[in-house]
C-alpha positions in Angstrom: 107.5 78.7 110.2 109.6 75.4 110.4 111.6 74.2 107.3 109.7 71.1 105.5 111.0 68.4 102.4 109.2 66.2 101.2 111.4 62.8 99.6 113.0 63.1 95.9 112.2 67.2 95.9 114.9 70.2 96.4 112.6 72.4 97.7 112.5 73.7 101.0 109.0 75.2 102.2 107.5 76.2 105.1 103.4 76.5 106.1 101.5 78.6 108.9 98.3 77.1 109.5 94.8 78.8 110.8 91.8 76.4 110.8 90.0 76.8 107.8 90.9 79.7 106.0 92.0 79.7 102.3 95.9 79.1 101.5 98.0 81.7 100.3 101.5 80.7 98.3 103.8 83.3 98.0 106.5 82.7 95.7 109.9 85.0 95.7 112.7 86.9 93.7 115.3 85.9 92.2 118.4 85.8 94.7 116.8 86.4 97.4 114.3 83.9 99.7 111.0 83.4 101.1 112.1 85.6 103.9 111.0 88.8 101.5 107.5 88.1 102.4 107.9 88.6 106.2 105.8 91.6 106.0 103.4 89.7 104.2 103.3 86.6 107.0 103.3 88.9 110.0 100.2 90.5 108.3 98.1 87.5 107.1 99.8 85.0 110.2 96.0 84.7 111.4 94.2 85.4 108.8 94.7 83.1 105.7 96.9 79.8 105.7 100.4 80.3 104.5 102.4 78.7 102.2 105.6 79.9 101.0 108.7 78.3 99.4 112.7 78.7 98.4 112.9 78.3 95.1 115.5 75.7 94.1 119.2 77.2 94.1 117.7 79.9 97.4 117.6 79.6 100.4 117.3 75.9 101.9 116.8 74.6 98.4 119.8 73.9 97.4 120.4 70.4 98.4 120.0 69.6 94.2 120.5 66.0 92.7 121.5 65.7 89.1 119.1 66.6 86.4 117.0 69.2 88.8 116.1 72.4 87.4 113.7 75.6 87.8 111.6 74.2 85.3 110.4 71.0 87.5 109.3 73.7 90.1 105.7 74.0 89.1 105.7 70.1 89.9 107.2 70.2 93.4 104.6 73.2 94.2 102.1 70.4 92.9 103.9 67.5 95.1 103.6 69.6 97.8 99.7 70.8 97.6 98.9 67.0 97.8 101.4 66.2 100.3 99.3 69.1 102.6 96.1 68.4 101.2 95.7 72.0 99.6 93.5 71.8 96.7 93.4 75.4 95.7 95.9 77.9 96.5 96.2 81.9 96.0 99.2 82.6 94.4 101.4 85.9 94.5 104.5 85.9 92.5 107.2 88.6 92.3 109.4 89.0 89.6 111.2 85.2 89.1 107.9 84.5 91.6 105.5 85.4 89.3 107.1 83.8 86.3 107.1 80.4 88.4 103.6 81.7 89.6 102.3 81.9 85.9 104.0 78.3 84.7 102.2 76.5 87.6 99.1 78.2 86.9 99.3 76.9 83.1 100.1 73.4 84.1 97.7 73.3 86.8 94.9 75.7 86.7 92.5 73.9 88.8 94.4 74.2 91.7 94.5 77.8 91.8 92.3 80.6 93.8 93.2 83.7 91.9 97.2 84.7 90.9 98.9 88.0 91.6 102.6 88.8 89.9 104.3 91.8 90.4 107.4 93.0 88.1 107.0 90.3 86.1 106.1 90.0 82.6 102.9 88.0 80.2 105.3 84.2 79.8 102.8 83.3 77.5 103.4 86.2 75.3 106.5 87.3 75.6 108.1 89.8 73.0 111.6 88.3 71.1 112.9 91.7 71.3 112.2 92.5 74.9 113.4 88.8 75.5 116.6 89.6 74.3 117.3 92.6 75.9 116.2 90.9 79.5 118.7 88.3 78.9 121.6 90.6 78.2 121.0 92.2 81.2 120.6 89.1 83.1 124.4 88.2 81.8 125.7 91.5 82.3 124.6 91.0 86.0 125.8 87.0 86.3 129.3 88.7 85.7 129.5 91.1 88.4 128.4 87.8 90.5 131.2 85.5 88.6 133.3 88.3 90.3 132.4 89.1 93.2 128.8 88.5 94.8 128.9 91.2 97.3 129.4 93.2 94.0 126.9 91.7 92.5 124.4 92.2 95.7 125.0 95.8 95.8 123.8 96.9 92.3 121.4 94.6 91.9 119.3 96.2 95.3 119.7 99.2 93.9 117.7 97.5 90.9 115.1 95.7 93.0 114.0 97.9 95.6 113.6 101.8 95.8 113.3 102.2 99.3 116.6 102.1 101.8 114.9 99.9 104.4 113.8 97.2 101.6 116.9 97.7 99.7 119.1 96.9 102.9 117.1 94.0 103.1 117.3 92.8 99.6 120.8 93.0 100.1 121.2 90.6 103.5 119.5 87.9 101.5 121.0 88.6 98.1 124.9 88.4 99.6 123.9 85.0 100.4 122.8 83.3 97.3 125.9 80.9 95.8 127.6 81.4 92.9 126.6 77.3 91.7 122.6 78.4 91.6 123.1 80.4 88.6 123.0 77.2 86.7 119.4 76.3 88.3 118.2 79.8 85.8 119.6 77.9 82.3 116.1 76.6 81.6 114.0 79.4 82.0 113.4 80.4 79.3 111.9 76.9 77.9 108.5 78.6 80.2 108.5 81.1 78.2 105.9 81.1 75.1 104.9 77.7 75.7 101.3 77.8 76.4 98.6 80.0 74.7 96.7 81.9 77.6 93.0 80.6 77.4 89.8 81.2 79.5 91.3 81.9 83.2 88.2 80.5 85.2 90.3 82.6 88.3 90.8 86.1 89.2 94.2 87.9 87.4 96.1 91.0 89.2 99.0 92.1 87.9 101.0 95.1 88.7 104.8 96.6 89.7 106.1 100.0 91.8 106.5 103.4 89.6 110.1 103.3 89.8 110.5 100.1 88.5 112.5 99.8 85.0 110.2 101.6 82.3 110.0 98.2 80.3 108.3 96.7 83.3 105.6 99.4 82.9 105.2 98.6 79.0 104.9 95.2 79.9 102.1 95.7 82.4 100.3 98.2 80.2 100.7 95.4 76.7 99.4 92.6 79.5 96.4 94.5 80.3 95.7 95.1 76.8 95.5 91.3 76.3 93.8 90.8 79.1 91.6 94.1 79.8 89.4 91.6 82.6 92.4 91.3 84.7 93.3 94.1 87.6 96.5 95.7 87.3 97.8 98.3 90.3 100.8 100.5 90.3 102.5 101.2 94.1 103.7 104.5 94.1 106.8 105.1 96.1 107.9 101.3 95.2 110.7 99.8 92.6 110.7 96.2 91.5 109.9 94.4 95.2 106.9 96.0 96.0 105.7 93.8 98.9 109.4 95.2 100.4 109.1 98.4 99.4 105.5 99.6 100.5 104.3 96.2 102.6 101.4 98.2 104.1 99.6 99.0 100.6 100.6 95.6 99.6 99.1 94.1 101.9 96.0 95.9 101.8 95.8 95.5 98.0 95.9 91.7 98.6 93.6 91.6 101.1 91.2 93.6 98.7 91.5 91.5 95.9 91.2 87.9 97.7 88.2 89.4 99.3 87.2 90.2 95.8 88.4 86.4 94.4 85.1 85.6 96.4 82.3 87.5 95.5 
């Protein structure tokens, strides 16, 4: 998939098209870029139309102009549906993916299919305590990458994959993200507990691996409480990335529930 920008917008993204079909937009990690998905594009390549980003400060997104920020990115994903004349979208988010996931689907509901995130947490309800305790650990980590990002790159696979394949992978993209795109994260939290979650006239799934951190799995299990209508699926064998981890039962998973999306 060729690299696209449209005028006045950061972000790089990048399309597969087959005829008809419904459109898929996968959006990725943190520190890492859209290249996580490849399993996920060599799997659906003829199957559904692809759309898939870099967020801003990943990948090719990071030719920024004053005054751009993470928190504009639910409007470029909306710039960029009308520029290809998508009206409706699937989305799949993991971790950072599916908070960005779950803002555009609260500014923009119409245009989506169904949405999937994956070790992410509920942005509409999110607990102060557990808030607190994410961002310490988010700091902690922005100082081993102050210091050193290779540093930096090597704990934090350790933290986002469980696998030795995905975490070698994690760790190729994450040993290139700069230092200068931390600042792109300041404003994320102003997505958080903005909205009140009302009637979802879509299809929810939400889910993470079994060795993810065990306040990932108390945020799923809280989520699904609020929400008992939505689907929620646990990968064994899978940390954090679980499209990178266990890409076959991903796969199949999503296949399952878009099929699902249509009935």
């Amino acid at each position: 998939m060729k690299p696209i920008k449209l005028a006045n917008s950061p972000i790089t993204y990048y399309i597969s098209r087959t005829g008809q079909a419904e459109w898929i937009l996968f959006i990725h990690a943190a520190f890492v870029n859209h290249n996580m998905f490849k399993p996920q594009f060599e799997y659906f390549v003829n199957k559904y139309n692809i759309l898939a980003i870099d967020i801003i400060g990943h990948g090719q997104s990071t030719d920024t102009q004053k005054g751009d920020t993470i928190n504009k990115m639910s409007m470029w994903i909306f710039d960029i549906l009308k520029a290809e004349n998508i009206d409706k979208v699937h989305i799949v988010g993991v971790s950072l993916g599916a908070v960005l996931a779950q803002d555009f689907a609260n500014c923009y509901p119409y245009a989506v299919s169904s949405l999937a995130c994956f070790g992410g947490y509920d942005i509409n309800h999110f607990d102060a305590k557990m808030k607190n305790e994410n961002g310490a650990k988010q700091k902690l980590m922005m100082l081993k990458a102050l210091f050193s990002v290779k540093w930096f790159a090597k704990a934090n696979r350790k933290i986002s994959a469980y696998t030795s394949q995905a975490q070698n992978e994690f760790f190729a993209m994450n040993i290139l993200f700069p230092k200068k795109s931390f600042m792109f994260l300041a404003t994320l939290n102003s997505m958080v507990n903005k909205y009140k979650t009302g009637q979802r006239n879509y299809p929810l799934l939400i889910g993470c691996g079994k060795f993810d951190i065990p306040m990932e799995l108390e945020v799923i299990k809280a989520w699904k409480d609020r929400e008992p209508g939505c689907t929620v699926v646990l990968f064994e064998n899978a940390g954090h990335c679980v499209n990178m981890d266990v890409p076959q039962e991903f796969n199949k998973t999503m296949e399952d529930f878009w099929k699902g999306a249509n009935q």
